[in-house]
gemmi code that builds the backbone of each chain (N, CA, C; Angstrom):
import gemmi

chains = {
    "A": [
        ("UNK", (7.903, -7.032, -9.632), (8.153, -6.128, -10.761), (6.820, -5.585, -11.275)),
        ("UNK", (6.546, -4.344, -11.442), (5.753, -3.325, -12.214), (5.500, -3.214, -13.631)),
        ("UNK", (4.766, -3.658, -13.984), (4.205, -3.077, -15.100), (3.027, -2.073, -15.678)),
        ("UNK", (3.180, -1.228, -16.672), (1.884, -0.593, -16.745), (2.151, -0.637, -18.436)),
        ("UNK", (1.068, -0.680, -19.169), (1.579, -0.266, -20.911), (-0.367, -0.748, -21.559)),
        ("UNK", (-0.333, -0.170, -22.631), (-1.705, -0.165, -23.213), (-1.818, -1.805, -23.845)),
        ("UNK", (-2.845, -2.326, -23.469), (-3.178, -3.533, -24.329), (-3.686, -3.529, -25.879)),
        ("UNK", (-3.468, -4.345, -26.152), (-4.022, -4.602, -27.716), (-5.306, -3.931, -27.832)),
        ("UNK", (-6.193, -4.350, -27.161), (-7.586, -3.304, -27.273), (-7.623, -2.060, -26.538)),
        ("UNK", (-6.880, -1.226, -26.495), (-6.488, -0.091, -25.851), (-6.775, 0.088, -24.575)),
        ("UNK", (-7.351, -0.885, -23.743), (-6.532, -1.099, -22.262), (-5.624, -0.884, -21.450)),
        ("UNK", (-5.742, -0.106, -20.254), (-4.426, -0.002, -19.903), (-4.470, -0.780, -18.888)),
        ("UNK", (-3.475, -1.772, -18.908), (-3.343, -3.405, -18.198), (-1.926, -2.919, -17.236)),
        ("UNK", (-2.147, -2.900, -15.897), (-1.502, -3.343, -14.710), (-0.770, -4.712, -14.576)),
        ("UNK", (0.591, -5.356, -14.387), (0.664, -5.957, -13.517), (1.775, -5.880, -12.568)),
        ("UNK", (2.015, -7.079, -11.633), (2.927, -6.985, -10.572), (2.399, -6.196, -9.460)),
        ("UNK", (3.181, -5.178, -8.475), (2.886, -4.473, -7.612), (2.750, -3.513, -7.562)),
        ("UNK", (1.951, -2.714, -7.531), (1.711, -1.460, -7.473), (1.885, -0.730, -5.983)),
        ("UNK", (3.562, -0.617, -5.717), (3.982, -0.410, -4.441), (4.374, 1.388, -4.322)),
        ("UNK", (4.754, 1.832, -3.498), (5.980, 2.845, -3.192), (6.975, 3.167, -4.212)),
        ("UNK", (7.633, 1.658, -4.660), (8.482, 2.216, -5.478), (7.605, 2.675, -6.686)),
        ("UNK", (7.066, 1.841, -7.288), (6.357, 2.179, -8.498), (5.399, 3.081, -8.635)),
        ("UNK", (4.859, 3.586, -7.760), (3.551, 4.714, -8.088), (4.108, 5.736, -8.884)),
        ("UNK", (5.284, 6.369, -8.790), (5.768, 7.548, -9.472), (5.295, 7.025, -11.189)),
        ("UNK", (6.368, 5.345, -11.545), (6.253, 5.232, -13.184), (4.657, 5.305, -13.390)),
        ("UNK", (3.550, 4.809, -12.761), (2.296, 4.446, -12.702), (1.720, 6.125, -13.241)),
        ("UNK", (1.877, 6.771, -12.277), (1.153, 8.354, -11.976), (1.950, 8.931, -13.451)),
        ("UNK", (3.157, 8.698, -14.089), (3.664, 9.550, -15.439), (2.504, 8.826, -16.486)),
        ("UNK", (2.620, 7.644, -16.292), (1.710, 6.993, -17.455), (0.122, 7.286, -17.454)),
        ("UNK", (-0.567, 7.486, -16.121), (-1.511, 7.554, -16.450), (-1.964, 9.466, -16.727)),
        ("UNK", (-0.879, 9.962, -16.607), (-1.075, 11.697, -16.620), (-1.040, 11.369, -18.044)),
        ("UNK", (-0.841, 10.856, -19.343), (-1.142, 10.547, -20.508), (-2.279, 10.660, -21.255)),
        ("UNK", (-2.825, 10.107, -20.159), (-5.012, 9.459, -20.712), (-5.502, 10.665, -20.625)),
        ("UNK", (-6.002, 10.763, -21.367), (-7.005, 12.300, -22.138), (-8.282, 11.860, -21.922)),
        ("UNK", (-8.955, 10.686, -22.352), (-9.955, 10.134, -22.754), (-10.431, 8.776, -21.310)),
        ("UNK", (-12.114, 8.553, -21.611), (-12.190, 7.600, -20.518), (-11.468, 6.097, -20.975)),
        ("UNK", (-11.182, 5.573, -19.834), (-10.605, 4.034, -20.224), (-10.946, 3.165, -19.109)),
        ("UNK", (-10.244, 1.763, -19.947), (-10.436, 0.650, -18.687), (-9.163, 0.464, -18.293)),
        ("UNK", (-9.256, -0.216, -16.758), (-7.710, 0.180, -16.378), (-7.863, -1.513, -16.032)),
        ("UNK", (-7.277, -2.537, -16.957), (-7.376, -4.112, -16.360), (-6.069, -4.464, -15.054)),
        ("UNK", (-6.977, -4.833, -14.238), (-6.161, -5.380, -13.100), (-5.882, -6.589, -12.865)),
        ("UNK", (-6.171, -7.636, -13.801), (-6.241, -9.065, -13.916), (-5.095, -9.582, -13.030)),
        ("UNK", (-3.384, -8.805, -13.566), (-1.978, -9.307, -13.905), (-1.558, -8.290, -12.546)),
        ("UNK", (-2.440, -7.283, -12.204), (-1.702, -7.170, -10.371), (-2.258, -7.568, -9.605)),
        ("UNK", (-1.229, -7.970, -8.858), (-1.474, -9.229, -7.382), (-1.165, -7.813, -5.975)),
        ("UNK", (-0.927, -6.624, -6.250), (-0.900, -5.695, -5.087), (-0.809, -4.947, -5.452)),
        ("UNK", (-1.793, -3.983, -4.491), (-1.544, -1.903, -4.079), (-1.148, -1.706, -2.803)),
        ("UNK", (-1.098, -0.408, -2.677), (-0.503, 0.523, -1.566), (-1.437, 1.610, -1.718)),
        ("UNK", (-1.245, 2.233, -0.336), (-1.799, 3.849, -1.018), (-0.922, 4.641, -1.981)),
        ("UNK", (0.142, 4.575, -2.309), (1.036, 5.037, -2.969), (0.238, 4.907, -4.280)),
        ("UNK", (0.085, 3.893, -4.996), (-0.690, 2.952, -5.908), (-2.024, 3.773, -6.304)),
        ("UNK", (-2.382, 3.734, -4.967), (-4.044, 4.399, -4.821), (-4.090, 5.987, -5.518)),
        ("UNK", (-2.519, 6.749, -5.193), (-2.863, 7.919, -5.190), (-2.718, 8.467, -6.493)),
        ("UNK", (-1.559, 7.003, -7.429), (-1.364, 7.651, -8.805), (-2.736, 7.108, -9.237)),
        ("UNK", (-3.938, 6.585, -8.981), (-5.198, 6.432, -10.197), (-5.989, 7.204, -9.484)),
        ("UNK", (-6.076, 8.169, -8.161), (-6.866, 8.942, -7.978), (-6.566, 10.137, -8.399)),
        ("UNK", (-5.225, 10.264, -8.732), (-4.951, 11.602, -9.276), (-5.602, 11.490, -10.584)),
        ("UNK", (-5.432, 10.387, -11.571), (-5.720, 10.603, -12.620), (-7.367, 10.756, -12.947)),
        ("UNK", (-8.198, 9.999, -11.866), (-9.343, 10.096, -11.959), (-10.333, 11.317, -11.694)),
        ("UNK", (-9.412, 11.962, -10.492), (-9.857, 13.311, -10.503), (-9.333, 14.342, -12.136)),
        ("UNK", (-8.878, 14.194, -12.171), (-8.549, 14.946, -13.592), (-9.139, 14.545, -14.653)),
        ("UNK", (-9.776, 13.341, -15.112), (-10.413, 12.765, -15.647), (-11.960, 13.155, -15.708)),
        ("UNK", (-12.253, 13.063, -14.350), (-13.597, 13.636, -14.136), (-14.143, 14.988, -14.443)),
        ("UNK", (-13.205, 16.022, -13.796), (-13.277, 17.104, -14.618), (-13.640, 17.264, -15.959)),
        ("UNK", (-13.286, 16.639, -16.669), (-13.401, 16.448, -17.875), (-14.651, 15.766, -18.600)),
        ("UNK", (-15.048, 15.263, -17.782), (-16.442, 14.618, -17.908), (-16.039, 13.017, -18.485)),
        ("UNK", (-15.295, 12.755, -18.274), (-14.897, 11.245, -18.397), (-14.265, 10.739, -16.661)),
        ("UNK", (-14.202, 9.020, -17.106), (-13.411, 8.144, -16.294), (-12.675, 7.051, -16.321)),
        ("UNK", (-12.029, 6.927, -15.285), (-11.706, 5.699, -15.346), (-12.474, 4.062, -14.571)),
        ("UNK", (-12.325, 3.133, -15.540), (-13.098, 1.928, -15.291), (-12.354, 0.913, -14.727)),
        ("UNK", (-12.037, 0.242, -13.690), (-11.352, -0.378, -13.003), (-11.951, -2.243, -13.555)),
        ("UNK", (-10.986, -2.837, -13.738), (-11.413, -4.208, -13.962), (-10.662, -5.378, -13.541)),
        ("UNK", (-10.986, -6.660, -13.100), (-10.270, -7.783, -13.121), (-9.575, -7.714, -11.913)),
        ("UNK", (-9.753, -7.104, -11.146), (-9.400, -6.995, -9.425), (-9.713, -8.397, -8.681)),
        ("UNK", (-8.146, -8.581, -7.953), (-8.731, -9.981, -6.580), (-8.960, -9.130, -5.426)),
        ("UNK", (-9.305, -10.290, -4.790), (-10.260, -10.007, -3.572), (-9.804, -8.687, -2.609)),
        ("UNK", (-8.303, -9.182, -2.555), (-7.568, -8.434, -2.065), (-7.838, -6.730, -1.646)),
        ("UNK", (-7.430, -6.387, -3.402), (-7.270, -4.908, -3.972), (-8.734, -4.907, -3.656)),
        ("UNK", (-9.880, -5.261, -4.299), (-10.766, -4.642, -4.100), (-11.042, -4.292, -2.728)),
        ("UNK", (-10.541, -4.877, -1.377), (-10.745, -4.736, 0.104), (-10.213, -3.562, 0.066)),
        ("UNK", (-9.022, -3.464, -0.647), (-8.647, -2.358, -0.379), (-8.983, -0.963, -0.750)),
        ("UNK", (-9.819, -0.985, -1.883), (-10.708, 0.365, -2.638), (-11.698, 0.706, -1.675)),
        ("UNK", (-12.651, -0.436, -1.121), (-13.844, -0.716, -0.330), (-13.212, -0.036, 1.111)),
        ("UNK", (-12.288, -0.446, 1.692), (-12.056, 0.470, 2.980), (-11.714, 1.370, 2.943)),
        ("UNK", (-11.369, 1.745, 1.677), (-10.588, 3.451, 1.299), (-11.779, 4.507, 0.881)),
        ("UNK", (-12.812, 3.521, 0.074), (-14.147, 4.210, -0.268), (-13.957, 4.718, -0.918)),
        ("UNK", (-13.103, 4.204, -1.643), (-12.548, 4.565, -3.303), (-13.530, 3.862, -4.363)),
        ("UNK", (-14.324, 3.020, -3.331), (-15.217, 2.470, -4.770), (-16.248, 3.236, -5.091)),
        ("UNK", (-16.324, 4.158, -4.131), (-17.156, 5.252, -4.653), (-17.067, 6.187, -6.159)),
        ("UNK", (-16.015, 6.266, -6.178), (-15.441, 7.538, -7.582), (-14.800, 6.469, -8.283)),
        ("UNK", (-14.595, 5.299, -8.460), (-14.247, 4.262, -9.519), (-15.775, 3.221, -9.984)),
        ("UNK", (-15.499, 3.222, -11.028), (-16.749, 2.524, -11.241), (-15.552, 0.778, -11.579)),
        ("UNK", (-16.005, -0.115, -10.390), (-15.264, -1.477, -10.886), (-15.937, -2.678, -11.566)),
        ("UNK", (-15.479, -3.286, -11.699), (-16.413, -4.343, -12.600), (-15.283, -5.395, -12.472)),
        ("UNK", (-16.046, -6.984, -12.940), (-15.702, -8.019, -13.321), (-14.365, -8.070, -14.568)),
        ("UNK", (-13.834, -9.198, -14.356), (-12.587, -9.046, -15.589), (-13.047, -8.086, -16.690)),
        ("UNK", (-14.438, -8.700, -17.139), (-14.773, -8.578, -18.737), (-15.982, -7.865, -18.220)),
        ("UNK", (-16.401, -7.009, -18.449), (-17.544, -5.659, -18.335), (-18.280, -5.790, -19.494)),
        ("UNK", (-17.736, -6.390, -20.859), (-18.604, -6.161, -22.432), (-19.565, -7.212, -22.211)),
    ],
    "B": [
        ("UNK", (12.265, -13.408, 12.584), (13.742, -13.361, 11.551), (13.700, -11.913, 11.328)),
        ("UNK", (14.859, -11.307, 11.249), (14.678, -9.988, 11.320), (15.789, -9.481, 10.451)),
        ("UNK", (15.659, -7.832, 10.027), (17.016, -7.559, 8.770), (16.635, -5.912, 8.828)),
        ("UNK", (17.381, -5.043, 8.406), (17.807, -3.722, 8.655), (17.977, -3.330, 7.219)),
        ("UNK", (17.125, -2.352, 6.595), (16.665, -2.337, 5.355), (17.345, -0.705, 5.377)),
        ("UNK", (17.643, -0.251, 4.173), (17.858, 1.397, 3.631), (17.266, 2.124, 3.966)),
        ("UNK", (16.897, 3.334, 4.226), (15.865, 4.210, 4.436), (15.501, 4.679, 2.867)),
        ("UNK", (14.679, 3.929, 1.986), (14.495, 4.348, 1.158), (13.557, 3.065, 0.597)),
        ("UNK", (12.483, 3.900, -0.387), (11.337, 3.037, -0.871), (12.186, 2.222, -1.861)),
        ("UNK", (13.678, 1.923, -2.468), (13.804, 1.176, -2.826), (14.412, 0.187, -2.289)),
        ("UNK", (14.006, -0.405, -0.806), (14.291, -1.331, -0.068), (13.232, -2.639, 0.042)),
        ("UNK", (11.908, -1.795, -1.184), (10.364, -2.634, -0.717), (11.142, -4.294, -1.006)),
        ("UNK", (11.444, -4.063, -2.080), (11.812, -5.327, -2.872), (12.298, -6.367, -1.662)),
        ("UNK", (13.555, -5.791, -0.992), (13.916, -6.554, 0.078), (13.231, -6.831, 0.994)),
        ("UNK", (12.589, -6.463, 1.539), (11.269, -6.562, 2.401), (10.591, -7.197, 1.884)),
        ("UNK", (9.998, -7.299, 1.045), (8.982, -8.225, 0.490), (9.674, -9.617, 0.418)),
        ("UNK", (11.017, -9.702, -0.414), (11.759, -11.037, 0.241), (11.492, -11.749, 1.368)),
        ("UNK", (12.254, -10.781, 2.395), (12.317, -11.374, 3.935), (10.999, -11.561, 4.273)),
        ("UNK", (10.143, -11.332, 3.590), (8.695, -11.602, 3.843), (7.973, -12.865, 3.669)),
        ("UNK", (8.672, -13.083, 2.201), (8.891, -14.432, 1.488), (9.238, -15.652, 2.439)),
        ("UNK", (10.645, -15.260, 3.005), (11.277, -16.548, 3.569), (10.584, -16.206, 4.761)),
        ("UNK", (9.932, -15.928, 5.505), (9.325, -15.423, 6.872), (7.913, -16.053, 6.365)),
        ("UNK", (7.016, -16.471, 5.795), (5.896, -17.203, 5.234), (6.115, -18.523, 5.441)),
        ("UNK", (7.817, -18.617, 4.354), (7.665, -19.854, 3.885), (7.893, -20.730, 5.275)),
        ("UNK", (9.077, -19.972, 5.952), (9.409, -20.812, 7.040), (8.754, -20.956, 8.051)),
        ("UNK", (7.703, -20.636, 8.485), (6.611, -20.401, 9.101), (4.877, -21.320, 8.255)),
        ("UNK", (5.398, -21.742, 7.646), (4.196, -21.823, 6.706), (3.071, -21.656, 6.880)),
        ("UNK", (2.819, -20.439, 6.865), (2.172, -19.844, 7.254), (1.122, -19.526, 5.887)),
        ("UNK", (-0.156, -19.277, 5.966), (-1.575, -19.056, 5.262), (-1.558, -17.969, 3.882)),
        ("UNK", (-0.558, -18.222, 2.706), (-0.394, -17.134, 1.731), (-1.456, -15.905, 1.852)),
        ("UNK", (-2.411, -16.399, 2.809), (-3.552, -15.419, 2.604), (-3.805, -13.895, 2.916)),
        ("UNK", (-2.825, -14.578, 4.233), (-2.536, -13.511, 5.237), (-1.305, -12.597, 4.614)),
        ("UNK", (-0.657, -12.894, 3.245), (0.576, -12.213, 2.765), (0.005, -10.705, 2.456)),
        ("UNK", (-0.691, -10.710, 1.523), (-1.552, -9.147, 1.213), (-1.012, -7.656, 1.868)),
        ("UNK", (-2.181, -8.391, 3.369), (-2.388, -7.643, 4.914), (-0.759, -7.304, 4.935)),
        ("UNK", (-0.032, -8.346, 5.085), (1.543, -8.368, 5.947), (2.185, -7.110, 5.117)),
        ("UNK", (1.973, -7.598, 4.009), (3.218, -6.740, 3.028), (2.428, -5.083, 2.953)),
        ("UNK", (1.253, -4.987, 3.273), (0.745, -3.923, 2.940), (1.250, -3.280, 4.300)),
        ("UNK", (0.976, -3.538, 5.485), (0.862, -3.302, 6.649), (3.042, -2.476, 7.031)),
        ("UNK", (3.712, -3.506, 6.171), (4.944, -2.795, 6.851), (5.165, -1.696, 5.405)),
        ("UNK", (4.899, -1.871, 4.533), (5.264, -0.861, 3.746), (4.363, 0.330, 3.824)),
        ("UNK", (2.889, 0.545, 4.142), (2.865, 2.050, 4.846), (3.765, 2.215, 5.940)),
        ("UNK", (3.875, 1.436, 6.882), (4.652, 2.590, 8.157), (5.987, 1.968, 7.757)),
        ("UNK", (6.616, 1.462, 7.050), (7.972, 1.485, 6.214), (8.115, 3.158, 5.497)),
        ("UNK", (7.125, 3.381, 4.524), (7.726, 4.267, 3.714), (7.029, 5.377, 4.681)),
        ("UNK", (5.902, 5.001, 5.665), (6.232, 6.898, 6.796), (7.386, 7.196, 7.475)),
        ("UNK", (7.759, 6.042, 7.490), (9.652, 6.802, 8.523), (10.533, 7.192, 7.272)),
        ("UNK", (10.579, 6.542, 5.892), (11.393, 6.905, 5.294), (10.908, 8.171, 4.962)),
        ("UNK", (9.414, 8.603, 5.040), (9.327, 10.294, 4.438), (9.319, 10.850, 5.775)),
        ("UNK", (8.885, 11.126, 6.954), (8.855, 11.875, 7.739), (9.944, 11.624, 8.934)),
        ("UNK", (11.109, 10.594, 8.743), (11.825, 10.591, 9.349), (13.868, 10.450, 8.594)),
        ("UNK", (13.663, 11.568, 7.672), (14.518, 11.196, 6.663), (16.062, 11.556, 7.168)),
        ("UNK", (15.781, 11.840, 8.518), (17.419, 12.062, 9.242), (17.700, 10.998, 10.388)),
        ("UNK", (17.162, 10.058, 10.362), (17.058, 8.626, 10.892), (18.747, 8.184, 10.869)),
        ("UNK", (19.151, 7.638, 12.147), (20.784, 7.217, 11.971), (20.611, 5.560, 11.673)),
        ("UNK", (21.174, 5.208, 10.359), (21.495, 3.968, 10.087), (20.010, 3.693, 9.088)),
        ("UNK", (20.201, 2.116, 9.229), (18.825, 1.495, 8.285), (17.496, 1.575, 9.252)),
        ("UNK", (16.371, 1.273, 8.784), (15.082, 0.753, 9.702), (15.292, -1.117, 9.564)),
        ("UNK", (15.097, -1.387, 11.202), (14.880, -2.787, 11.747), (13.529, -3.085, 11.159)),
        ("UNK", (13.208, -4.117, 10.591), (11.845, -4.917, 10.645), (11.805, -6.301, 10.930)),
        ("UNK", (11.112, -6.944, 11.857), (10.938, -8.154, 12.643), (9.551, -8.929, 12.943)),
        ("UNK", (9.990, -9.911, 12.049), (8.696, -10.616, 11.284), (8.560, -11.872, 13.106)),
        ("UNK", (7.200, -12.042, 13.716), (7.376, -13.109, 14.579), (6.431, -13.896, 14.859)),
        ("UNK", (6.380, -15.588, 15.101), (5.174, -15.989, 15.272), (4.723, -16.622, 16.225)),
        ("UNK", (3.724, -16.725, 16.952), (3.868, -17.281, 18.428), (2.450, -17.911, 18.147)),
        ("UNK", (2.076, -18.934, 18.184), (1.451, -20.127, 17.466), (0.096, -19.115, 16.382)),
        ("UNK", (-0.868, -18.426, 16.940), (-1.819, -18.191, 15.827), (-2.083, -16.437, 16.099)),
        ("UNK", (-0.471, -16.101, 16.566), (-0.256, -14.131, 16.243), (0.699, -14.194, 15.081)),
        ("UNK", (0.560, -13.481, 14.761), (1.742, -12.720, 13.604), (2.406, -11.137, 14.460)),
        ("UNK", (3.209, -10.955, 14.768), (3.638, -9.679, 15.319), (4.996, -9.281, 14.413)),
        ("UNK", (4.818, -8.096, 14.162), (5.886, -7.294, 13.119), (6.089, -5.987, 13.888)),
        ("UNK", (7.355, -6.023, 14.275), (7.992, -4.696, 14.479), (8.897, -4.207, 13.502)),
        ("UNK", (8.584, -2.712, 13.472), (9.369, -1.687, 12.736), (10.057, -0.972, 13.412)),
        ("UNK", (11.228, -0.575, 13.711), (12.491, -0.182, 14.849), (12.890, 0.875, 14.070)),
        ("UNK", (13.158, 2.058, 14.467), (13.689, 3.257, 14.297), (14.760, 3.909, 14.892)),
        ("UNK", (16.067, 4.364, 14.668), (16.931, 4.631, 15.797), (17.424, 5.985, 15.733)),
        ("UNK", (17.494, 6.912, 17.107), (18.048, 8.349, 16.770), (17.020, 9.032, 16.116)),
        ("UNK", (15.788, 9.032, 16.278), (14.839, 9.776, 15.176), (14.070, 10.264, 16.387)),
        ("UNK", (13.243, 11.530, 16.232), (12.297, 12.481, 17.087), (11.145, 11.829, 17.032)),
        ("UNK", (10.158, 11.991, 17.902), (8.903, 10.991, 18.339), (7.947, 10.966, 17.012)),
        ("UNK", (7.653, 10.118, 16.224), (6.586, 9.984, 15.337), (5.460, 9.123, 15.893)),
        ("UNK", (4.764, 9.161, 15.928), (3.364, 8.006, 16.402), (2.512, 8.271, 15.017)),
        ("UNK", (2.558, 7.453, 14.673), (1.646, 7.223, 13.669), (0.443, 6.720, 13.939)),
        ("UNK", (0.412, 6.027, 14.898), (-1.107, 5.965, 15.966), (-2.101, 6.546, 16.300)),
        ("UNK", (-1.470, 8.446, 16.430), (-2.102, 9.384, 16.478), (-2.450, 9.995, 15.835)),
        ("UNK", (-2.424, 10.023, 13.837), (-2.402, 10.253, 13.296), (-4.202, 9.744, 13.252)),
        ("UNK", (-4.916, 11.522, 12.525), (-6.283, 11.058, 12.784), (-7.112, 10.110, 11.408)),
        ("UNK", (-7.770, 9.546, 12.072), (-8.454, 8.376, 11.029), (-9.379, 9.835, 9.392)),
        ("UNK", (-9.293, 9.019, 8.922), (-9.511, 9.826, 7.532), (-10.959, 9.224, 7.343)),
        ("UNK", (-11.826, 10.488, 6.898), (-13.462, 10.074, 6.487), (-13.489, 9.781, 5.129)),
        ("UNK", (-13.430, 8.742, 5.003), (-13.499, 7.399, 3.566), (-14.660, 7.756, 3.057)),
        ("UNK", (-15.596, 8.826, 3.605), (-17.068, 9.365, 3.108), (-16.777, 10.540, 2.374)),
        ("UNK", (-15.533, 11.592, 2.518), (-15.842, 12.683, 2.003), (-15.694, 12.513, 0.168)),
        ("UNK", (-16.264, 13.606, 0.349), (-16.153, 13.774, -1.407), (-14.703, 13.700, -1.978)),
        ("UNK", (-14.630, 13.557, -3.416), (-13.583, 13.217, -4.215), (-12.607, 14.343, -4.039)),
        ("UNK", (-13.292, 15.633, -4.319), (-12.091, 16.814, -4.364), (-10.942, 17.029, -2.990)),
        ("UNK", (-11.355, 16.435, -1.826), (-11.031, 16.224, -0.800), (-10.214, 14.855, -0.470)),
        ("UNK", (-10.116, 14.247, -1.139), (-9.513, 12.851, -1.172), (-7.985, 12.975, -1.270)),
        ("UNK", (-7.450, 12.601, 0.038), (-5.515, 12.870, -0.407), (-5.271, 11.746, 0.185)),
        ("UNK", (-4.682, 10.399, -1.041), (-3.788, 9.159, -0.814), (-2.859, 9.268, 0.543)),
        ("UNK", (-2.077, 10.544, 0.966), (-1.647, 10.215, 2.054), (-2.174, 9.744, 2.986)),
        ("UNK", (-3.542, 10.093, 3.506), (-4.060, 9.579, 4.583), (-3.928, 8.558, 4.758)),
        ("UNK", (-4.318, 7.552, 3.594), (-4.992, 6.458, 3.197), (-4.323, 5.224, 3.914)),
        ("UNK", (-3.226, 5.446, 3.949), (-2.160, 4.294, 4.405), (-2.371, 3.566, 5.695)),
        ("UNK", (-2.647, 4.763, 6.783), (-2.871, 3.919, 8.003), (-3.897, 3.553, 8.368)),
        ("UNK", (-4.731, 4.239, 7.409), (-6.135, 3.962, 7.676), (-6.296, 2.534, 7.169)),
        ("UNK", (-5.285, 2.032, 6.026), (-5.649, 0.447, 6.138), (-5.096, -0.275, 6.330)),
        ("UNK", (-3.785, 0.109, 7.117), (-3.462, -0.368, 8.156), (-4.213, -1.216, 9.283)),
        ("UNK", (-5.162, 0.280, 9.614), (-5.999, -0.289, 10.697), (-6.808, -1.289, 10.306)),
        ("UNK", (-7.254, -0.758, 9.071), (-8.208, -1.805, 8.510), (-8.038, -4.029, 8.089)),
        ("UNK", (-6.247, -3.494, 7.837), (-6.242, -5.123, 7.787), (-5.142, -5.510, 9.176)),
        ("UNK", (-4.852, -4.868, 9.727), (-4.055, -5.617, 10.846), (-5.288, -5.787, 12.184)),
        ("UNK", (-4.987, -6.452, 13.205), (-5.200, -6.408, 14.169), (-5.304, -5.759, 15.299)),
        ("UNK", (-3.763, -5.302, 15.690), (-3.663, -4.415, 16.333), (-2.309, -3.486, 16.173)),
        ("UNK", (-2.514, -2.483, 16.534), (-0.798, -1.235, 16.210), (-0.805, -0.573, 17.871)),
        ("UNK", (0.864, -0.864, 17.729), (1.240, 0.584, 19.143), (2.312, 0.818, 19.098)),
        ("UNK", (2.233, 1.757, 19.601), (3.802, 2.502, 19.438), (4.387, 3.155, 20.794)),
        ("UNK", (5.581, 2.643, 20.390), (6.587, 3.014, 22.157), (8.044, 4.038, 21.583)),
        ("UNK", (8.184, 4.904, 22.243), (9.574, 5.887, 22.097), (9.918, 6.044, 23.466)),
        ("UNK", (11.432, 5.634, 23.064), (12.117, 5.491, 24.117), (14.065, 4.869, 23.758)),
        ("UNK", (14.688, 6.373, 24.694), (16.036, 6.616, 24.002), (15.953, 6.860, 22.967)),
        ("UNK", (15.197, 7.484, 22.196), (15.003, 8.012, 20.765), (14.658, 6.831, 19.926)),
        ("UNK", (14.308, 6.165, 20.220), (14.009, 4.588, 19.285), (12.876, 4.923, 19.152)),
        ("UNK", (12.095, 4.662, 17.926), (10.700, 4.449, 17.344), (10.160, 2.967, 17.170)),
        ("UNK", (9.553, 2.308, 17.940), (8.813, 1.212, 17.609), (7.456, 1.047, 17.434)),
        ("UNK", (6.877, 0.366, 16.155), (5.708, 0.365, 15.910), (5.454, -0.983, 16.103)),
        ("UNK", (4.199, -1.595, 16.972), (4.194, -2.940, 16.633), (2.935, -3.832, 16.226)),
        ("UNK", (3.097, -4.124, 15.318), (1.474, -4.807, 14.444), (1.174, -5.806, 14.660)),
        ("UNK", (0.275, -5.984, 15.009), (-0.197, -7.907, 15.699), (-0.969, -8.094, 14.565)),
        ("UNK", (-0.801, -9.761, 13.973), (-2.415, -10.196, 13.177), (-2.914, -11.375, 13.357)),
        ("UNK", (-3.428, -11.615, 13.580), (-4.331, -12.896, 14.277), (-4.533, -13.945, 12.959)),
        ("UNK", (-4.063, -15.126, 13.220), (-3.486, -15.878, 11.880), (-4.650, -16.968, 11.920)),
    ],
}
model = gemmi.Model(1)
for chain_id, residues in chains.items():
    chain = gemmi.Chain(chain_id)
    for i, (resn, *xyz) in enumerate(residues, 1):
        res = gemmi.Residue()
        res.name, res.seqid = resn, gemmi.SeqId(i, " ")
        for name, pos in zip(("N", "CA", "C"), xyz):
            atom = gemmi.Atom()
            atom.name, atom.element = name, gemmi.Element(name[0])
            atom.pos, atom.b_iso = gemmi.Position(*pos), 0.0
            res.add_atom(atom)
        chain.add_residue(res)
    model.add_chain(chain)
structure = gemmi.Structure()
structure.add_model(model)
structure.setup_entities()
């Protein structure tokens, strides 16, 4: 099961899978963000490219803008998976806690 | 162990199940789950988009033969797709150029072992080896 919704410190916190089915709810929520943010990944355990394509859409649109998005709290996993996609290029990622 | 899923991305769920009991009964290395589940749901959801007049469900067939993992994806009545041939994507180019579709088989390649694909009588088989 999918989740996406803003955290208490205005975070926008991932969890579950970020599969096929879910990229569509993922890609409405993040077409929302106006502003740069952190996107915590602590609470998902999987992506897809599906996954991949709703935070690259948003990041390209983001950038334009002269903001981004900040990727955080990633397992080993996902991050293999940014790293062979060379997505870690245009995401800036970091450790759970970045402050 | 094998099962015949919808043609539709809301079949992941089930798949990911049979994935479940295909681990457990196998007990096999949670580690290797990631790779597995990533590996059939790109070329899962490429037949469900580029093969959307497919007769019946898609076959998937989880198998283990002491330290392979082999997964076939079975297609029936559908026109030749190879996703094999599909060209590798430069993970170097710039951002404005970046389209998620590619992305899928490219990590594919990246966490399985090995992929091939056979057509024949109109059947589509893809088959993914991973070295356990």
């Amino acid at each position: 099961m999918f989740d996406i919704r803003f955290g208490d410190d205005g975070r926008v916190v991932l969890s579950g899978r970020l599969d096929a089915a879910a990229a569509d709810r993922a890609q409405a929520f993040l077409e929302t963000i106006r502003v740069a943010a952190i996107v915590d990944f602590t609470d998902l355990s999987y992506i897809s490219s599906a996954g991949l394509g709703a935070l690259v859409g948003a990041q390209k649109r983001l950038m334009q803008r002269g903001s981004a998005l900040t990727l955080v709290g990633m397992n080993p996993h996902i991050r293999d998976v940014f790293r062979f996609s060379g997505l870690d290029r245009i995401f800036e990622i970091a450790p759970a806690d970045p402050e | 162990m094998r099962e015949s899923f919808e043609r539709s991305v809301r079949s992941l769920d089930a798949i990911v199940a049979l994935t479940d009991r295909f681990f457990e009964a196998e007990r096999i290395d949670p580690g290797h789950r990631f790779a597995v589940d990533l590996a059939i749901e790109e070329l899962f959801t490429n037949l469900v988009k580029h093969q959307p007049d497919g007769a019946g469900g898609i076959l998937v067939s989880l198998e283990r033969n002491g330290d392979r993992l082999t997964i076939e994806i079975r297609d029936f009545d559908v026109d030749r797709f190879d996703p094999t041939t599909i060209e590798e994507v430069d993970v170097d180019r710039p951002i404005e150029q970046i389209e998620p579709g590619g992305l899928g088989l490219h990590l594919v390649r990246r966490f399985m072992d090995g992929i091939r694909y056979r057509y024949r009588n109109r059947t589509s088989t893809i088959t993914l080896t991973k070295n356990l």
